[in-house]
N, C-alpha and C positions, 0 to 999 in steps of 0.2 A: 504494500500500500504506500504511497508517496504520501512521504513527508509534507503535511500541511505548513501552510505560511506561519500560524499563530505558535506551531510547534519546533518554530527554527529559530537557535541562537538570531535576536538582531543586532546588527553593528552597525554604527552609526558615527557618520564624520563629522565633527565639529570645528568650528576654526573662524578666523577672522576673513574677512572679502581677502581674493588674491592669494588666500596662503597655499594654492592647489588644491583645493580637499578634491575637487572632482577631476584632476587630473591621477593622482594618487588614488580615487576609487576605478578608476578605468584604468591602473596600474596591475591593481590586485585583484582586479576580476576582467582583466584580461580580455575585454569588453569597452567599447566605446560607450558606456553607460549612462557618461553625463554630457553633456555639452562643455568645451574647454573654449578659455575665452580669455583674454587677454586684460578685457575689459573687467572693471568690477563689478560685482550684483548679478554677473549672468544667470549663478542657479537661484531661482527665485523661489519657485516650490519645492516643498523635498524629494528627492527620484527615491524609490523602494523599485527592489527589484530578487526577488527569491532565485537562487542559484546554488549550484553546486561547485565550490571551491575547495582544491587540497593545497593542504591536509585538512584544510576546515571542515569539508560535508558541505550539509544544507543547512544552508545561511539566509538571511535575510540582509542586503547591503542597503543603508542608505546614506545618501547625497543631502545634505545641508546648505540654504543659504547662510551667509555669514554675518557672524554676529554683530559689528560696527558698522554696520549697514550705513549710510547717512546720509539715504535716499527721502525722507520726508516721511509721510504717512505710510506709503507703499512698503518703506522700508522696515517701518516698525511692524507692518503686520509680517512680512518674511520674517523678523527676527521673533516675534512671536510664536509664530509658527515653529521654526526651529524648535525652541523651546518645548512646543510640546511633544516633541518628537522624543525628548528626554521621556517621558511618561511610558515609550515601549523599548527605553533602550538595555538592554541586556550588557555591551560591552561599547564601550564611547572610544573612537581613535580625536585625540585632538592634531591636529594639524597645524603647526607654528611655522610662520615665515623666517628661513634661517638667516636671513638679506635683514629683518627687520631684527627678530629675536622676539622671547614672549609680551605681548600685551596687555593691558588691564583686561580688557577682556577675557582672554587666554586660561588669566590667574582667577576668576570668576567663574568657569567653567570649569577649573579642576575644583575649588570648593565645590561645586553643586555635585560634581561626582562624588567626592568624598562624604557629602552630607546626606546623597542618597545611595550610596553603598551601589557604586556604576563602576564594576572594573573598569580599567582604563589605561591606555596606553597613550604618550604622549609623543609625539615625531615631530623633528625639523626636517622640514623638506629644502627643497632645491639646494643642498651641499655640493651639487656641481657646478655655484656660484658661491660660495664658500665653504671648502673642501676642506679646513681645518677642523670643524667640529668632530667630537670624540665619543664614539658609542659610549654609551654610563648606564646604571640599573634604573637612573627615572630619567634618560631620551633616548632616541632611538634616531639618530640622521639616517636619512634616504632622499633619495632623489625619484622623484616620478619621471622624472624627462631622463633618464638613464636607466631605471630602474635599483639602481645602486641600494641596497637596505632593504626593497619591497620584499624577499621573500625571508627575511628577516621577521619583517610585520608578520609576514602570513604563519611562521612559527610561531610567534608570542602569542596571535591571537588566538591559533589553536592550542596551545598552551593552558591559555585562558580556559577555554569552551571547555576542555577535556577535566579541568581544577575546578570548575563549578558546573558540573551537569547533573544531575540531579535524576534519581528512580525513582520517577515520581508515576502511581499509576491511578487510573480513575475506579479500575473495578479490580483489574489481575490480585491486587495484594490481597484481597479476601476472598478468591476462592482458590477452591485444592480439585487436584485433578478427578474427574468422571462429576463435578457439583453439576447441577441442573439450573441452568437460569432463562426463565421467562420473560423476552422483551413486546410490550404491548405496544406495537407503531400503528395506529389510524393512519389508513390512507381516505384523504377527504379532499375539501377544496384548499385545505393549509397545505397538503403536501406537496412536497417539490416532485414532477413529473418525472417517470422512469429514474427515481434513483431516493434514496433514504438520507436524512439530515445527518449534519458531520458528527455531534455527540453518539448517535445511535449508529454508526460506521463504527466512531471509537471505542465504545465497549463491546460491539461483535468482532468486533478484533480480537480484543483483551480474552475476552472468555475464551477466544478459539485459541489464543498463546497459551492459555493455563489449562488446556487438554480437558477442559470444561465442554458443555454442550448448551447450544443457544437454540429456545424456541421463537421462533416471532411469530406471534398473531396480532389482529385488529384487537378491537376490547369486542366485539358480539361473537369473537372466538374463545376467550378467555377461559369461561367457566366451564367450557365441554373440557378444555386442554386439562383443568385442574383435574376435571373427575378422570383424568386419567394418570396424571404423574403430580410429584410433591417436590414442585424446587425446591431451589436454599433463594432465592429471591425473585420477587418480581418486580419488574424495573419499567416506569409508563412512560407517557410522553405525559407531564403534569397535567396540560389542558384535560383531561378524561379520569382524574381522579377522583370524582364526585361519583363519577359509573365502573371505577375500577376497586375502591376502598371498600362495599361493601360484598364484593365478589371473591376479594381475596383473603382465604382464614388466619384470623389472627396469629396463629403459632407458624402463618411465611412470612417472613419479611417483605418489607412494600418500598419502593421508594421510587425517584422519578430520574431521567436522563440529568433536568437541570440541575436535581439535588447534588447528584453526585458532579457534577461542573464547579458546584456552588465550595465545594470541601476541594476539588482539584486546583482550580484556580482563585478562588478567594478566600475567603477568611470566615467562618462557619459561625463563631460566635458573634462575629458584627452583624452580621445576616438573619442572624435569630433574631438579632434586639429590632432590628428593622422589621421582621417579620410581626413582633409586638404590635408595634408602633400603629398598625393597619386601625386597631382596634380602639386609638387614645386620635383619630384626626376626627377634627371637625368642620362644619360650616365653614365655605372661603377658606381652605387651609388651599395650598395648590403643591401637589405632586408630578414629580419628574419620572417619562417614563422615556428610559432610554436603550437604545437596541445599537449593539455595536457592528452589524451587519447592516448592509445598503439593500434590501429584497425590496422588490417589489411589492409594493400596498394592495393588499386583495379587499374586498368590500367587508368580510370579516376580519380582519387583521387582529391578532391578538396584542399587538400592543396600543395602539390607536381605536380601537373597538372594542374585544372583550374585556381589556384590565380597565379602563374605566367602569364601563359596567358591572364589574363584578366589586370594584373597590367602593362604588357608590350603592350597591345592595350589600353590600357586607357592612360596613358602616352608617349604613341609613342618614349618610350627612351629605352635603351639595356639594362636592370636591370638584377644585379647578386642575384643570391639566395640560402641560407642557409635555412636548416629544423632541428625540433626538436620534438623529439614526448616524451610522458609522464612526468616523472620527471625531463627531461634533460630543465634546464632553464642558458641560459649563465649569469656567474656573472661578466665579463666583458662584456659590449654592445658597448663600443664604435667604432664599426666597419661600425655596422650599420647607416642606416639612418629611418627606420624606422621597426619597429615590428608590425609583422601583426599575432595575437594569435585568435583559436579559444571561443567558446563561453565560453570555462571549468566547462562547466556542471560537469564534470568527478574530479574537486581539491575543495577542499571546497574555502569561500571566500578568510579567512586569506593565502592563498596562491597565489589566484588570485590579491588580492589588494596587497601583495606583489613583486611579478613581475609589477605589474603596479606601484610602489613606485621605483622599482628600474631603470627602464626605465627613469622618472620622476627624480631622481637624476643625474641620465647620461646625462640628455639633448635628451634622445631618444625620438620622439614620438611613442608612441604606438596605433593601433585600434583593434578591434575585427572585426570578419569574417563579422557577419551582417552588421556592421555600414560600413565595405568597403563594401560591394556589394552596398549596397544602396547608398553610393556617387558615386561609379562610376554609378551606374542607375540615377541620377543625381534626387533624390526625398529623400536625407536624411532628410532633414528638414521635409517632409509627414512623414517620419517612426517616429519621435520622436514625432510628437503632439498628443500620446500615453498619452506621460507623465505631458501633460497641461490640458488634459481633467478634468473637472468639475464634479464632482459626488455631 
């Protein structure tokens, strides 16, 4: 199965206008990837681009406009932008101009590293306009116009990747070979045509690694499949947990695709306290529902249709609502009263645990899509005893 976007180290070039960064990314990925320019400001948005590089593997690279931008308005939104590029960055190469040496800027972007725990590697480029500079344990001289140093870079950062990768699994670490797991996928007007959503790919994987066996049915398959076999779990798509929670007997376990998303990539106990929170909003309060995928809006859409609806008969209160889809994550919250984000199968962690950090600073509380449904199904506490299970 090919490695998903959201599942690949990203690395990301940081640096002042001019210092190369997008020459030195079309260095190490060996790829004409950015536009090179002579000019300053040329890269204006950030380039992402998933690839496979050695020693690295499958990577995510991205191109950065630069930081002293002082271009006007224009400029501050690039540098903005940048910035929130930090929110999925995994490993930051900074890029210093060796003609100039480091700049205020430069020395603000290794604190943000350091303040947000961004490995990081930091390189003088064009040293074959001053060749003097001396490889040391914190720089790294190369040249992108010679390549001089670049597979240099490409060692550290694999380095890096290999010193913090992490076993991290959604389902495999709970079960043991020959378990039986029951996955409930509704095919309706929400499903995506000839093919199954990314969470429910990733633990039909998972199970098939751990010599486990996977049933999928719809939910009006559900209850013939029990009267015939006793998994160790059944695992839904949340939406159909109001028709799935009283089908399945208490002594299996129950839980949904987003829950376990919810313990993969976020943070379990912020998630509860937000899942609370459903139950204490009132009149005029206004909730953030945000989806970190760009899908197309169907006339049911579960985040612009059913979760209002369901948050305003769950709470019997007149709630206002705001939506956000892909990249767009507000960096003032305080409006809200509570953020309701999907599972983000679709960003990798460091973006997800992000967003949930910054919620978490505001005072917001935040849930994900499963862990509200299943409070307002009033069985969150069933969905989480996933996570107590004894192997």
């Amino acid at each position: 199965m090919q490695i998903t976007k959201s599942e690949r180290p990203h690395i990301a070039f940081f640096g002042c206008t001019n210092s190369g960064k997008s020459s030195l990314v079309n260095a190490v990925t060996n790829q004409a990837l950015s536009v090179v320019s002579d000019i300053k400001g040329t890269t204006t948005d950030a380039v992402e681009k998933s690839m496979e590089i050695l020693p690295l593997g499958a990577v995510v690279i991205i191109d950065t406009a630069g930081v002293n931008d002082k271009g006007g308005d224009l400029a501050q939104k690039r540098i903005a932008a940048t910035m929130r590029i930090l929110d999925k960055t995994d490993i930051a190469v900074l890029v210093v101009d060796s003609t100039i040496g480091m700049q205020k800027e430069d020395e603000d972007l290794i604190h943000i590293f350091e303040e947000r725990k961004i490995p990081h590697i930091v390189v003088y480029n064009k040293i074959d306009l001053v060749p003097a500079l001396i490889n040391t344990a914190d720089n790294l001289p190369l040249s992108a116009k010679t390549g001089e140093g670049v597979n240099e870079l490409r060692e550290k950062l694999g380095h890096i990747i290999n010193e913090n990768k992490k076993e991290k699994y959604i389902i495999r670490d709970r079960l043991n070979q020959g378990d039986i797991v029951v996955l409930v996928i509704p095919i309706d007007e929400s499903a995506p045509k000839g093919r199954i959503i990314l969470p429910q790919q990733n633990v039909l994987r998972e199970i098939l690694d751990s010599n486990a066996a996977a049933i999928c049915v719809q939910p009006q398959e559900l209850e013939q499949i029990l009267q015939k076999v006793t998994p160790k779990f059944v695992i839904t798509d949340s939406q159909v947990f109001n028709k799935i929670k009283d089908i399945v007997p208490e002594n299996i376990i129950l839980t949904s695709f987003s829950i376990l998303m919810a313990k993969y990539k976020g943070k379990l106990e912020e998630l509860v306290i937000g899942a609370e929170t459903i139950s204490k909003l009132n009149d005029g309060d206004k909730v953030l529902i945000s989806e970190a995928c760009t899908h197309h809006r169907q006339c049911n859409d579960i985040g612009t249709v059913k979760f209002p609806k369901w948050i305003k008969d769950f709470s019997g209160k007149n709630i206002e609502f705001e939506f956000t889809q892909g990249g767009e994550f507000p960096q003032d919250l305080g409006n809200y009263k509570l953020i309701v984000h999907c599972g983000g199968c679709m960003i990798n962690e460091a973006e997800m645990q992000s967003r949930i950090k910054k919620a978490k600073e505001q005072n917001i509380p935040i849930v994900n899509y499963g862990m509200a449904i299943a409070y307002m199904n009033g069985i969150l506490e069933r969905a989480l005893e996933i996570f107590n299970e004894q192997q």
